[in-house]
Z-matrix of the N, CA and C atoms (Angstrom, degrees):
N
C 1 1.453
C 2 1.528 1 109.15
N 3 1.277 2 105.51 1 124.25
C 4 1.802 3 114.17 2 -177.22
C 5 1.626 4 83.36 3 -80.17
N 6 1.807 5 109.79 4 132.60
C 7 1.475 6 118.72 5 142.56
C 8 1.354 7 100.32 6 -132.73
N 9 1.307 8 121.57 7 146.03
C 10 1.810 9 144.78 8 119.62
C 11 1.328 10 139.36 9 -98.06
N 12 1.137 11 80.56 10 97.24
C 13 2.115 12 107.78 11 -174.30
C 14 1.405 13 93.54 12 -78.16
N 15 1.229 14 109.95 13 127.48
C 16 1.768 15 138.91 14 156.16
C 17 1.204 16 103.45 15 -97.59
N 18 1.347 17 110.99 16 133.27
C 19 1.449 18 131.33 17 179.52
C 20 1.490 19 107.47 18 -162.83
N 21 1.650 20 101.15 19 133.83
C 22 1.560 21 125.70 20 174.44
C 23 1.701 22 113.57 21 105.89
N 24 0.944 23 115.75 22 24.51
C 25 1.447 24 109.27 23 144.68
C 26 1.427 25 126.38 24 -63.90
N 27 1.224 26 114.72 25 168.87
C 28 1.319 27 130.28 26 152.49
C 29 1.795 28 126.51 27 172.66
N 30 1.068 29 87.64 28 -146.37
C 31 2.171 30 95.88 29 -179.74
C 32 1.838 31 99.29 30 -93.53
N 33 1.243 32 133.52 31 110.95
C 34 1.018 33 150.44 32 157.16
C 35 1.472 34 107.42 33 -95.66
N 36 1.569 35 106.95 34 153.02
C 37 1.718 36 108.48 35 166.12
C 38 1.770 37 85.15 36 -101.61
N 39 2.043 38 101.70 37 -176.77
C 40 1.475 39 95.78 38 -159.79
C 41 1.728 40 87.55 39 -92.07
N 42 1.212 41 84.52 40 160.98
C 43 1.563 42 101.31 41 179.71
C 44 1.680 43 124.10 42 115.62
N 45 1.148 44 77.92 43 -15.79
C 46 2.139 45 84.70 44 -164.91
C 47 1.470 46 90.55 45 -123.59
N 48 1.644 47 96.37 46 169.89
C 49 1.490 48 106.49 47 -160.99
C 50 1.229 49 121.25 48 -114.73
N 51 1.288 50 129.61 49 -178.50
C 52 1.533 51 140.08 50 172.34
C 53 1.263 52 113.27 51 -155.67
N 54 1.410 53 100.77 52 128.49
C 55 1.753 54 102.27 53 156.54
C 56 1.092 55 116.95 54 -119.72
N 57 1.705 56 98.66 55 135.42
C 58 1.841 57 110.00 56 175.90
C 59 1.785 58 89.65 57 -88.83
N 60 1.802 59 81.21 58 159.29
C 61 1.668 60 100.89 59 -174.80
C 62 2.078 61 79.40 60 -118.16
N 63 1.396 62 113.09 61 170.16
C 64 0.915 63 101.90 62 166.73
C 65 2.153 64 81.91 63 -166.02
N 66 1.301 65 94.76 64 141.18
C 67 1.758 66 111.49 65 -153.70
C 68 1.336 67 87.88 66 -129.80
N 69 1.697 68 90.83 67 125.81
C 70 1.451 69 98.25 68 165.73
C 71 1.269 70 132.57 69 -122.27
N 72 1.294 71 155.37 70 -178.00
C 73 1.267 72 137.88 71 -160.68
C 74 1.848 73 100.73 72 174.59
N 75 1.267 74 102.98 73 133.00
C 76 2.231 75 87.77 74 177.17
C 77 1.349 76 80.30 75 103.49
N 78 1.470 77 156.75 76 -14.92
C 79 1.793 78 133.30 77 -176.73
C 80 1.299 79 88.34 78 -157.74
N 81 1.836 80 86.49 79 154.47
C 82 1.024 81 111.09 80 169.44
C 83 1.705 82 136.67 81 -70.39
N 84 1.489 83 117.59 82 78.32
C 85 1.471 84 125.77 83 -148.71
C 86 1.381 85 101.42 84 -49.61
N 87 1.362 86 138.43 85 -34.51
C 88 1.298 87 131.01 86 -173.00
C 89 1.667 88 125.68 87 -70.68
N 90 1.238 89 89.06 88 -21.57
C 91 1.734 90 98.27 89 168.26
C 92 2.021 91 123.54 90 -104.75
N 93 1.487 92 111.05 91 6.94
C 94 1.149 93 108.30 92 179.33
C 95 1.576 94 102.96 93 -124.47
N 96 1.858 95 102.36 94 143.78
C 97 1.704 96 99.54 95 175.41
C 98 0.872 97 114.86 96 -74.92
N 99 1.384 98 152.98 97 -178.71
C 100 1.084 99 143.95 98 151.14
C 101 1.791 100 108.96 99 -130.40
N 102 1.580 101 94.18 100 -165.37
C 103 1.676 102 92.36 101 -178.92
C 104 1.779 103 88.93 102 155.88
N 105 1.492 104 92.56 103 174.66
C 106 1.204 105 106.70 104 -166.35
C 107 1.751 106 118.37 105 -131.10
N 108 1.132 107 116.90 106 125.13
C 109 1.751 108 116.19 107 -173.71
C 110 1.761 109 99.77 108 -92.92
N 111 0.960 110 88.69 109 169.60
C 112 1.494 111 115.50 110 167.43
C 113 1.571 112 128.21 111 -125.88
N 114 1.800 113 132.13 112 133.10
C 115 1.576 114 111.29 113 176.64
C 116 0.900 115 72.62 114 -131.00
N 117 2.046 116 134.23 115 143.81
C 118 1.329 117 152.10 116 112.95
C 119 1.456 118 94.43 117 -43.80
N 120 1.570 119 113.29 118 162.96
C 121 1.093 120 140.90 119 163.72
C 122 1.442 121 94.06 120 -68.78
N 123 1.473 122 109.24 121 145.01
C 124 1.418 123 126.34 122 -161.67
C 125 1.670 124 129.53 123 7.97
N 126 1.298 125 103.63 124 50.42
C 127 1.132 126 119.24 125 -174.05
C 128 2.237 127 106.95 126 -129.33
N 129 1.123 128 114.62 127 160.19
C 130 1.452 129 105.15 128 -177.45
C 131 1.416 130 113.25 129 -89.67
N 132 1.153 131 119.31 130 163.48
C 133 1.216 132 116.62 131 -176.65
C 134 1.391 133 123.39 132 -64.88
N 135 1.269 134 140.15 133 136.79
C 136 1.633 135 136.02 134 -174.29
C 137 1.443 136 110.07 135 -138.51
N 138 1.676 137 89.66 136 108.98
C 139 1.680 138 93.96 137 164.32
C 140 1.640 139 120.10 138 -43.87
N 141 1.144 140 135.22 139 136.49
C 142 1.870 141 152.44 140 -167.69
C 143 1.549 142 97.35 141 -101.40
N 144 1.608 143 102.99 142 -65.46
C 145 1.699 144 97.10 143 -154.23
C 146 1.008 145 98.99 144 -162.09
N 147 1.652 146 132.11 145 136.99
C 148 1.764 147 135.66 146 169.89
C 149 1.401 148 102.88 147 -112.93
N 150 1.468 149 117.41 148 159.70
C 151 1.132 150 123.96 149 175.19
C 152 1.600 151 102.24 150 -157.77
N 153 2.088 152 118.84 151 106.67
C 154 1.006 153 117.05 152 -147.11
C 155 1.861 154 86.68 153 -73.82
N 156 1.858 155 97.16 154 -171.44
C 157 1.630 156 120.83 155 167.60
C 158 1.438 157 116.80 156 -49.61
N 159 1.708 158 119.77 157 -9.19
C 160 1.319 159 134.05 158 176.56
C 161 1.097 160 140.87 159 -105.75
N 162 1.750 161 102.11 160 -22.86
C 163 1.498 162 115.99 161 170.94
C 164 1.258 163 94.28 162 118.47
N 165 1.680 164 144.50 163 25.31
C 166 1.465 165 111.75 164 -175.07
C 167 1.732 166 91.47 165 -106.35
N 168 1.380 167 121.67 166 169.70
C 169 1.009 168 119.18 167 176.69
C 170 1.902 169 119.49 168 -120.83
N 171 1.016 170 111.13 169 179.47
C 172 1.269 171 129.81 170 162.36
C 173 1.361 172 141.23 171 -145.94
N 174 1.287 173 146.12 172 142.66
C 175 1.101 174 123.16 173 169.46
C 176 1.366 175 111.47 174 -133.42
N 177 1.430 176 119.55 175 170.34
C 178 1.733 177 134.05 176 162.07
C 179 0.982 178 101.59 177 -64.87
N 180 1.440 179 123.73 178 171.69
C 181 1.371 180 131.55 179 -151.45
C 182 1.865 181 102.67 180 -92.66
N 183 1.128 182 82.41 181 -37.91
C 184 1.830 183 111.78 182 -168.14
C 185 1.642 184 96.95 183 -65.16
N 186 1.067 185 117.35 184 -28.81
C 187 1.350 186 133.16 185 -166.75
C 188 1.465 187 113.50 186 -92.05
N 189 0.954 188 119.53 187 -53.40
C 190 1.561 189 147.11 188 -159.82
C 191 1.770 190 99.12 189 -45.04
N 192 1.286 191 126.15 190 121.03
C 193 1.729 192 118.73 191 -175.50
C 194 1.453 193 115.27 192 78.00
N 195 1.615 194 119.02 193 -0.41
C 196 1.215 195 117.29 194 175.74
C 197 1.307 196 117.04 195 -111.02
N 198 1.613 197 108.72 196 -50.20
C 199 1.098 198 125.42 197 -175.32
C 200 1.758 199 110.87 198 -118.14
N 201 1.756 200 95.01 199 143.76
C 202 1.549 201 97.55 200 175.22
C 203 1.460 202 116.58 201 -120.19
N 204 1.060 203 106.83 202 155.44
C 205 1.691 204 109.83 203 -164.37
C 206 1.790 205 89.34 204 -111.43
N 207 1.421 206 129.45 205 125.36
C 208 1.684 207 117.46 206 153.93
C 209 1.726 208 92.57 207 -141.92
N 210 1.096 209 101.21 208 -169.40
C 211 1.293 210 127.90 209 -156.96
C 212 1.768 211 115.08 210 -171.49
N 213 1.525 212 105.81 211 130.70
C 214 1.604 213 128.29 212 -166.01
C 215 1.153 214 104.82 213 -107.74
N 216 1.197 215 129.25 214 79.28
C 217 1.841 216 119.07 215 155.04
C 218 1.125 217 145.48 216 -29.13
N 219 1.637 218 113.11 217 -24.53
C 220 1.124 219 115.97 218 164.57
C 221 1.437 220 124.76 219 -76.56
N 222 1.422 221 113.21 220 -32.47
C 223 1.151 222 123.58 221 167.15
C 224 1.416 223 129.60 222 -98.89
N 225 1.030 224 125.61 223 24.63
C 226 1.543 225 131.97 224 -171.36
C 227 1.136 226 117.11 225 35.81
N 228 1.474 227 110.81 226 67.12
C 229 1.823 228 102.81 227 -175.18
C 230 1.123 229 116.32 228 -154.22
N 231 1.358 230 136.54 229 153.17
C 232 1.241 231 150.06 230 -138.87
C 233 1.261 232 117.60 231 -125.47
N 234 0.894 233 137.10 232 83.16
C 235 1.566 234 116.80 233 -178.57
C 236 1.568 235 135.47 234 -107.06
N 237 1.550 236 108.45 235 168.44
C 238 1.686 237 89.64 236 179.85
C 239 1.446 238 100.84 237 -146.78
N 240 1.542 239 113.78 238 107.51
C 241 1.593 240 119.12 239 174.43
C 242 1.362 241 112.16 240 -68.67
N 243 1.503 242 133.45 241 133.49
C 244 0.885 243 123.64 242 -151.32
C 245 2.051 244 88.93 243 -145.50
N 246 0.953 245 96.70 244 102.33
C 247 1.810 246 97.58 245 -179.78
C 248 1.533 247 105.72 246 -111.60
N 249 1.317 248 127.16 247 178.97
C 250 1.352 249 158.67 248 -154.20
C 251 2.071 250 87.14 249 -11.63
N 252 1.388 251 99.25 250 82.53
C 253 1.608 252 128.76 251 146.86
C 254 1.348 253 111.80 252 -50.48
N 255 1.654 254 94.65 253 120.56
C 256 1.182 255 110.66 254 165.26
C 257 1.745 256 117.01 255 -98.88
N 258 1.038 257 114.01 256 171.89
C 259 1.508 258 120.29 257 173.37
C 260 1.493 259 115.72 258 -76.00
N 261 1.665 260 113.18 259 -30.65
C 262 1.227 261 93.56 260 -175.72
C 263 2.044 262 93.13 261 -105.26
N 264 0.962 263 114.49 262 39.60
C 265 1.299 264 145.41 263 150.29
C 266 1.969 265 113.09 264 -48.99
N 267 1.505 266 91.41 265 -49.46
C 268 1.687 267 111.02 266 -159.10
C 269 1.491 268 107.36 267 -58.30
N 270 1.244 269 141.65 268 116.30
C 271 1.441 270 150.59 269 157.41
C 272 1.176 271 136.94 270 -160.13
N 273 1.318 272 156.15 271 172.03
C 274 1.125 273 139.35 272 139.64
C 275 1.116 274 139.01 273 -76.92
N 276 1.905 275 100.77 274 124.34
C 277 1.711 276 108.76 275 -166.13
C 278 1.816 277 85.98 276 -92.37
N 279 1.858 278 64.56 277 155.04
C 280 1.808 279 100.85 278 176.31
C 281 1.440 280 104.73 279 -108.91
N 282 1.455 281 126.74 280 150.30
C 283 1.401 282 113.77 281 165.19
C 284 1.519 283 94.82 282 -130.47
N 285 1.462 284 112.11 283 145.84
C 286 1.391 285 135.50 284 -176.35
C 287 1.258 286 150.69 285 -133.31
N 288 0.833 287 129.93 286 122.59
C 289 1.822 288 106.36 287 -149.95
C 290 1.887 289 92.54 288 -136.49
N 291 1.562 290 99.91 289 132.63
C 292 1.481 291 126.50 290 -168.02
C 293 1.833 292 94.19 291 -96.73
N 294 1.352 293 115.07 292 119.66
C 295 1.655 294 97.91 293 156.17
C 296 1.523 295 108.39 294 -97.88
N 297 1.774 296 96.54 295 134.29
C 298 1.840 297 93.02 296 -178.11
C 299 1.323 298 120.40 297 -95.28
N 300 0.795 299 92.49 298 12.54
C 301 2.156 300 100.68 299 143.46
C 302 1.096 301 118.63 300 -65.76
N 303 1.533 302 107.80 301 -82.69
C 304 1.421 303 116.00 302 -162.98
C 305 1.462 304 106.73 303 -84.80
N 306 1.576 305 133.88 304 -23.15
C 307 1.523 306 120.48 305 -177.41
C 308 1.416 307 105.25 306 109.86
N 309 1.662 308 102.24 307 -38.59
C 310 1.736 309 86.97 308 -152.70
C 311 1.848 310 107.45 309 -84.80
N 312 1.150 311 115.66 310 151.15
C 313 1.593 312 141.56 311 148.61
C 314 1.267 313 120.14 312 -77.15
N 315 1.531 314 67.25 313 140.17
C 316 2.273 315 94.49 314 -167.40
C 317 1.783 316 81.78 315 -126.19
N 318 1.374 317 93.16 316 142.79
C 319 1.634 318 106.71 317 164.82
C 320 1.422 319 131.68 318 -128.54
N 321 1.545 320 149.53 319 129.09
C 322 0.920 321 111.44 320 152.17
C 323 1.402 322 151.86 321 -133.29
N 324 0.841 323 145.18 322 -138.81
C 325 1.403 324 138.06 323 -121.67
C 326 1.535 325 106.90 324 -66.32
N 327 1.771 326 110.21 325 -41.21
C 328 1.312 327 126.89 326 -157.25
C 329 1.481 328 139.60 327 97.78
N 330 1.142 329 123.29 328 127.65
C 331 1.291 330 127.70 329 174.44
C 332 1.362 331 140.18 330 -149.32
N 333 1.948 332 102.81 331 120.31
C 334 1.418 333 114.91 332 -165.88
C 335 1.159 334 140.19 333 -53.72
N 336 1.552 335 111.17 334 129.74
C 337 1.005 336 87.70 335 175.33
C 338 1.617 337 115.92 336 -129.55
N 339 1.382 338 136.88 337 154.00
C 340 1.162 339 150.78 338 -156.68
C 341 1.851 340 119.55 339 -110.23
N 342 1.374 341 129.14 340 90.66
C 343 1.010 342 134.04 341 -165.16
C 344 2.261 343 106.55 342 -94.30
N 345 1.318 344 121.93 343 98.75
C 346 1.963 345 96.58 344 -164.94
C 347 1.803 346 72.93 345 -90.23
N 348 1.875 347 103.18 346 178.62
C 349 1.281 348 131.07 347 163.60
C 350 1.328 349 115.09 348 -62.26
């Protein structure tokens, strides 16, 4: 059974940080990229940050110098440092992981997070 558990959101004021962990289990972590989306409430979904099967990264623009994307092999896990929070920051992240073999995406569940003024 493929799972990816997101964990460590919550209610932040702006300025201070959070990191989601996001744990995987069911794939083979060394061969899939992963990364993490974002949905605001009535807003579309927006890729945040990738970080391929090798360690290289990427980020959104909005993101870029704020937030860091790494990832632990030993532990199958994903993470995303997330410093000086903004408000329109606030949504629920997705974390996701691509195997580049096969193509396909696994997602999971998500977890909110809350940015006040």
């Amino acid at each position: 059974q493929v799972q990816l558990v997101e964990s460590g959101g919550g209610l932040v004021q702006a300025g201070e940080s959070l990191r989601l962990s996001c744990a995987a289990s069911g794939i083979n972590f060394n061969i899939n990229s992963m990364g993490w989306y974002r949905q605001a409430p009535g807003s579309q979904r927006e890729l945040v940050a990738t970080i391929t099967n090798d360690g290289i990264t990427n980020y959104e623009d909005s993101a870029k110098g704020r937030f860091t994307i790494s990832r632990d092999y030993a532990k199958n896990t994903v993470y995303l440092q997330m410093n000086s929070l903004k408000p329109e920051d606030t949504a629920v992240y997705f974390c996701y992981g691509r195997n580049i073999l096969t193509r396909y995406i696994y997602w999971g569940q998500g977890t909110q997070v809350t940015v006040s003024p």
